[in-house]
C-alpha positions in Angstrom: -90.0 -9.4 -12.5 -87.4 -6.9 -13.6 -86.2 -5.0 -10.6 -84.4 -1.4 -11.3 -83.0 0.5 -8.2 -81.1 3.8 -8.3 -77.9 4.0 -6.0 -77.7 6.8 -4.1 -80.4 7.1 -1.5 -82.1 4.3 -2.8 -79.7 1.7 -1.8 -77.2 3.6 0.3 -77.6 6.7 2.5 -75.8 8.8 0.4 -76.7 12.5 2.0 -76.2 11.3 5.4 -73.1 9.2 5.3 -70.9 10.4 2.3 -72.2 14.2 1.3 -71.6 15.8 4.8 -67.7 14.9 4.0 -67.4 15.3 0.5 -68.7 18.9 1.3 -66.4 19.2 4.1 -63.5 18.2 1.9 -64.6 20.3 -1.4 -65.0 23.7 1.7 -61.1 22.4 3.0 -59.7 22.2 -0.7 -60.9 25.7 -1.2 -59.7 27.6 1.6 -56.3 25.9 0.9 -56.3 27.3 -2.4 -56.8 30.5 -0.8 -60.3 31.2 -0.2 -61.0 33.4 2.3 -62.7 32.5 5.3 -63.4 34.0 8.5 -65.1 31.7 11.0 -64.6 28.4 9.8 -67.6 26.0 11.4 -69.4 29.1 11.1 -69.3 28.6 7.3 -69.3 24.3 7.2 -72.2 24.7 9.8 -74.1 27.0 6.7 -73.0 25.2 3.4 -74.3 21.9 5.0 -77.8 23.8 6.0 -77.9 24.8 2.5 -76.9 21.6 1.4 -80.4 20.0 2.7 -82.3 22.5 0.9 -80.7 21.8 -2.5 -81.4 19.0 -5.0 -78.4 17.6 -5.6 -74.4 18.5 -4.3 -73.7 20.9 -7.6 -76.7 22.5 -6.8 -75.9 23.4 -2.9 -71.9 24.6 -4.1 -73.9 27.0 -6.6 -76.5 28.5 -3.5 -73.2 28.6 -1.2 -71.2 30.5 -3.6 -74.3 32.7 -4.4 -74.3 35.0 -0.7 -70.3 35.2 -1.2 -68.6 37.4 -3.8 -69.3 36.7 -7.6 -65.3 36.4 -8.2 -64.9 33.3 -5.4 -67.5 31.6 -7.3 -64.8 32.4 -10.2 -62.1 31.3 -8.8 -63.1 28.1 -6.7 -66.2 27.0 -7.8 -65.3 24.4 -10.3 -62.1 23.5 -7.4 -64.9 23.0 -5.2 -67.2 20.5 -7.6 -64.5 18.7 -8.4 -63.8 17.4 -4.7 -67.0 16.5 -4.0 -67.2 14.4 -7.0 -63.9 13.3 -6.8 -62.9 9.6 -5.5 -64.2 8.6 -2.0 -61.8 9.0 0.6 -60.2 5.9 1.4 -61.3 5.1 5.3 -64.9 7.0 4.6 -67.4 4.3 5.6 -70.5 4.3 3.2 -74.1 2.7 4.9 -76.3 0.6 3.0 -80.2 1.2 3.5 -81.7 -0.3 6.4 -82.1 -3.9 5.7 -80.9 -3.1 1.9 -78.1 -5.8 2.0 -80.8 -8.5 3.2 -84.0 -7.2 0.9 -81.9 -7.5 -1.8 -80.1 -11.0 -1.1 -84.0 -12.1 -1.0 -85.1 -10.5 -4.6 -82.2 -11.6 -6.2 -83.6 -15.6 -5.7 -87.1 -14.7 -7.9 -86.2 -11.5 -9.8 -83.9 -10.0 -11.7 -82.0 -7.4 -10.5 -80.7 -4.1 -12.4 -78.4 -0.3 -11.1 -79.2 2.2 -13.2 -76.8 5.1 -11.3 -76.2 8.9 -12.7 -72.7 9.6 -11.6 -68.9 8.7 -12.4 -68.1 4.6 -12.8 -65.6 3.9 -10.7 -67.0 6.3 -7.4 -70.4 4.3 -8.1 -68.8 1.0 -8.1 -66.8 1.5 -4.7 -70.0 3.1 -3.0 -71.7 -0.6 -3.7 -68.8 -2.5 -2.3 -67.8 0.3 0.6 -71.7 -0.6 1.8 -71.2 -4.5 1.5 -73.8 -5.0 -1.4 -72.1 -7.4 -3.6 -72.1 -6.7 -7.1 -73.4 -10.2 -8.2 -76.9 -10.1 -7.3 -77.8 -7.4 -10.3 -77.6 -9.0 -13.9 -76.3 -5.4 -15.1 -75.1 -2.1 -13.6 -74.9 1.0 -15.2 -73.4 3.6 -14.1 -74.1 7.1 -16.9 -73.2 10.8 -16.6 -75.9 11.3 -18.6 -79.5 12.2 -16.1 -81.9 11.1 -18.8 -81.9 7.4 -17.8 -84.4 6.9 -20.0 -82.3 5.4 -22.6 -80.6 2.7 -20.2 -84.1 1.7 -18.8 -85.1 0.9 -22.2 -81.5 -1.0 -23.3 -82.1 -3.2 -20.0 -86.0 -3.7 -20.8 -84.9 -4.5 -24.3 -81.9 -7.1 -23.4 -84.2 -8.9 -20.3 -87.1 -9.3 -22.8 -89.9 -8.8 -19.9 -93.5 -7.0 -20.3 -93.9 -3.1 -19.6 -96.0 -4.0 -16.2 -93.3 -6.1 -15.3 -90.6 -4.0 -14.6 -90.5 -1.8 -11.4 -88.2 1.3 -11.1 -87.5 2.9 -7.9 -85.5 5.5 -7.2 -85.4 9.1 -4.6 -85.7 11.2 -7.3 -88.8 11.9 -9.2 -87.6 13.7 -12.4 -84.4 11.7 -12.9 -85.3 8.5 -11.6 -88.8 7.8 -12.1 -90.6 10.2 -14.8 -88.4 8.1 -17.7 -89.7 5.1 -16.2 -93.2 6.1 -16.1 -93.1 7.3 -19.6 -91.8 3.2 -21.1 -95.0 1.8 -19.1 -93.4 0.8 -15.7 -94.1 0.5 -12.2 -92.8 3.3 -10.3 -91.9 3.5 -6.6 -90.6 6.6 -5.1 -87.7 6.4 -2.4 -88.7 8.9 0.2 -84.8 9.0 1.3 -82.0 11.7 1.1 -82.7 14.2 -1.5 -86.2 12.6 -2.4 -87.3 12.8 1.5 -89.3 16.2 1.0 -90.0 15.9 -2.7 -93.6 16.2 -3.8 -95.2 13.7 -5.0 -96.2 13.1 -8.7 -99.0 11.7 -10.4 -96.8 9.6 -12.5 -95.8 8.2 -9.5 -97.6 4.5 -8.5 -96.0 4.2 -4.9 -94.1 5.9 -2.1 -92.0 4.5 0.7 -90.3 5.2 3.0 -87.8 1.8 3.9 -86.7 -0.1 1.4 -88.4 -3.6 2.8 -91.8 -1.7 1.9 -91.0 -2.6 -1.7 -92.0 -6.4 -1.2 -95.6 -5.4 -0.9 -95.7 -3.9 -4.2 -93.7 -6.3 -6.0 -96.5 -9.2 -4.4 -99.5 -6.5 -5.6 -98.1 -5.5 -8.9 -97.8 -9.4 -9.5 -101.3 -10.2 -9.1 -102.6 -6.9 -11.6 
């Protein structure tokens, strides 16, 4: 079977292990720059509440900048995006999924293995190596700014010549990761993790898990439909 994973909170723990830094980094780069700020855990301690309530990093900086004055959101906004986005810090350690490392060492002998990630190349790229997932066991990554991934699933489906029902995507999040998939025919399987933990679920969704070894289950069941 064709095997598509998203990245971030799919095979790593993105909001746990990286985000809580970045955002600490993008709030530091801001306050050097001049923005002001009173009590300063007081403020970390509320952008990374806010944080867990939003759907993606972008998304918390614009509800954090919303309760503060229209011209800081001005003035440091885009400072702000642009250090969470920025490269990973050099000694910031980056955790693969529980048993991700192993699971995938284990597909990789009877499947073939695909990244489709929404985000900047080269960050991507060291998040897999940072987490110890070697780069060999997928027969592509792709790595797009774009978040229609649409496209990319049907490049790969296209190149790997394999049926509709014989391609599983899975992915944390629903609209980016999974509604594309479920519109070319596939198998989808939602990755209750990081920013997809509390998302609804969908009827164009076939599966839910919540640990990435629950995917061997459905890849045995979908291979007997």
């Amino acid at each position: 079977m064709l095997l598509i994973f998203d990245l971030d909170d799919t095979l790593i723990d993105t909001t746990n292990s990286i985000i809580p830094v970045k955002l600490k980094i993008a709030l530091d780069c801001i306050i050097q720059a001049g923005c002001p700020v009173i009590d300063y855990e007081k403020i970390l301690k509320k952008l990374l509440f806010i944080n867990r309530q939003s759907g993606s990093s972008k998304e918390a900086l614009e509800n954090f900048f919303k309760n503060r004055p229209q011209s800081e959101k001005s003035k440091y906004f885009s400072l702000a995006c642009a250090s969470v986005y920025s490269d990973l810090p050099a000694g910031l350690p980056v955790k693969p999924q529980k048993d991700a490392i192993k699971i995938l060492n284990e597909l990789a002998f009877s499947h073939t293995l695909a990244v489709v990630s929404h985000g900047e190349e080269k960050q991507q790229l060291a998040k897999l190596e940072k987490a110890g997932i070697d780069c060999r066991l997928f027969s592509i990554i792709v790595v797009t700014a774009s978040e229609d991934k649409g496209p990319f699933y049907k490049q790969i489906f296209d190149q790997f010549k394999f049926e509709p029902r014989q391609v599983i995507v899975c992915g944390d999040r629903v609209a980016r990761d999974l509604l594309p998939a479920n519109k070319l025919g596939f198998f989808t399987v939602h990755m209750r993790q990081g920013r997809g933990k509390n998302m609804p679920s969908s009827p164009e969704v076939d599966y839910s898990i919540t640990k990435l070894a629950e995917i061997k289950k459905i890849i045995q069941k979908v291979a007997h439909e």
